[in-house]
C-alpha positions as CSV (number, residue, x, y, z in Angstrom):
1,X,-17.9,103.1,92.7
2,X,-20.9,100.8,93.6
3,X,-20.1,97.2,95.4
4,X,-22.2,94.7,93.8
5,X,-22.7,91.0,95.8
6,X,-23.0,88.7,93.5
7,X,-26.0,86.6,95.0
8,X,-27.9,90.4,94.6
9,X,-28.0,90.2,91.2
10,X,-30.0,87.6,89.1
11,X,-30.0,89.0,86.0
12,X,-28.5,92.1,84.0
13,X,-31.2,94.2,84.6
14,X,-32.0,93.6,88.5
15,X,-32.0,96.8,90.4
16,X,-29.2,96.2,92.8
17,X,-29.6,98.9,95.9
18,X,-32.7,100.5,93.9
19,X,-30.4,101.4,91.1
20,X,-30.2,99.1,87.3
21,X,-26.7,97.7,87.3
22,X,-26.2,98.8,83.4
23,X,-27.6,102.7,85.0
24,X,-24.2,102.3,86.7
25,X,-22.5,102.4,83.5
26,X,-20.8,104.8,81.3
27,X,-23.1,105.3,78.2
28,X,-20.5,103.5,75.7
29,X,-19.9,101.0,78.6
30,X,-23.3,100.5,79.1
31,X,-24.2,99.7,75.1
32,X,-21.1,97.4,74.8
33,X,-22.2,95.5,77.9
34,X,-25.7,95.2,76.5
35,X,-24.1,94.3,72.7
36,X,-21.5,92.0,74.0
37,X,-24.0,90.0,76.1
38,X,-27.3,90.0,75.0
39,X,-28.3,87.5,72.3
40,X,-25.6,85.1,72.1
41,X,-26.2,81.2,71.9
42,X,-23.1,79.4,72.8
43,X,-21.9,75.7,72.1
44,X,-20.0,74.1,74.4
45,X,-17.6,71.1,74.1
46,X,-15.3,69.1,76.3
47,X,-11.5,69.2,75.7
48,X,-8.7,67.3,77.5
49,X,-5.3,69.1,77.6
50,X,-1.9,67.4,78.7
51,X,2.0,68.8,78.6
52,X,4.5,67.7,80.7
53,X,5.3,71.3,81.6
54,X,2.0,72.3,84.3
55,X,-1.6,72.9,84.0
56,X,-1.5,76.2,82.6
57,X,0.3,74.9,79.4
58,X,-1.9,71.9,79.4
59,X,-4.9,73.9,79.1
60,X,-3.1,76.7,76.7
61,X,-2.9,73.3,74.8
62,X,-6.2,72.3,75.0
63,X,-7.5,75.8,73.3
64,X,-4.7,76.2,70.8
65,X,-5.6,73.1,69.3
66,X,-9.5,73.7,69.2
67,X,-9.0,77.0,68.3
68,X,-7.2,75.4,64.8
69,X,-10.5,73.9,64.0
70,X,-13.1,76.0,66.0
71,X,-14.0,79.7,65.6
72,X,-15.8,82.2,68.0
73,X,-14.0,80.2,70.9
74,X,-15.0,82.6,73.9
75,X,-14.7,81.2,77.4
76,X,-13.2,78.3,79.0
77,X,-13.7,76.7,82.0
78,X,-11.7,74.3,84.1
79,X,-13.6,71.5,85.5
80,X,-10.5,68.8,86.4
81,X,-7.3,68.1,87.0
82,X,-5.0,65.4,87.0
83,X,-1.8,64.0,86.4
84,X,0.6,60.9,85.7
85,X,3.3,59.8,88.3
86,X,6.2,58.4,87.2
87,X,9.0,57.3,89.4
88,X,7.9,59.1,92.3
89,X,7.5,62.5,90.1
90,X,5.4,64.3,88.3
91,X,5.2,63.2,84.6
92,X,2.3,64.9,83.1
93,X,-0.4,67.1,84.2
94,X,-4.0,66.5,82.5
95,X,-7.0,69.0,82.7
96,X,-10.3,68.5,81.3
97,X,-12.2,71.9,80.0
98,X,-15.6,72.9,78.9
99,X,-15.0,75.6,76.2
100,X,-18.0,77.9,75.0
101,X,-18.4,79.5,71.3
102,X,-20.5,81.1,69.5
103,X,-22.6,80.1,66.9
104,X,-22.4,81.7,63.7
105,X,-26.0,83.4,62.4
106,X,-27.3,81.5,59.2
C-alpha cells in the first residue's frame, strides 16, 4: 500500500513518488474516484444546530432539518461551537456548520 502525505499532493492527478495517485487504484476504484469527483459544482450554506443533549446531536440536527428542504446534501463541516450555561451547567450546546450540495444539471 502506498503512503500518500498530504502536502504531496495538489491535485488528483499529481504524480506522488513518480507514480499518478488514481494509477494506484483498482480499475473500478479508479473510474468511481474519477466519476464521483470530477465535475461537481457544490453550493454551500451556513446552518446553526442546537439540542440540549451534545454537539453531535446538535449537528445531526442541523442536517436533518436541511436535509427536509435541501437535496444532494454531501458534506458538512464544523466551523464553531458553543453553548448556553445555566446555573453553573451546561444547558445547550450550539454548532454552526457549512454544508455543501450539489447542484442539480438544468
Amino acid at each position: 500500500m502506498k503512503k500518500i502525505r498530504a502536502n504531496s499532493v495538489s491535485s488528483p492527478s499529481v504524480a506522488v513518488n513518480s507514480v499518478s495517485f488514481l494509477d494506484g487504484l483498482a480499475d473500478g476504484r479508479r473510474e468511481n474516484w474519477r466519476n464521483y469527483m470530477t465535475h461537481h459544482v457544490y453550493k454551500v450554506v451556513e446552518l446553526v444546530g442546537s439540542s440540549p443533549e451534545g454537539i453531535t446531536q446538535a449537528v445531526e440536527a442541523a442536517i436533518e432539518k436541511a436535509a427536509a428542504s435541501l437535496r444532494n446534501l454531501r458534506w458538512f463541516e464544523v466551523i464553531e461551537t458553543r453553548g448556553q450555561i445555566e446555573n453553573g451547567k451546561v444547558r445547550c450546546y450550539q454548532v454552526t456548520l457549512k454544508v455543501g450540495f450539489t447542484l442539480e444539471d438544468p
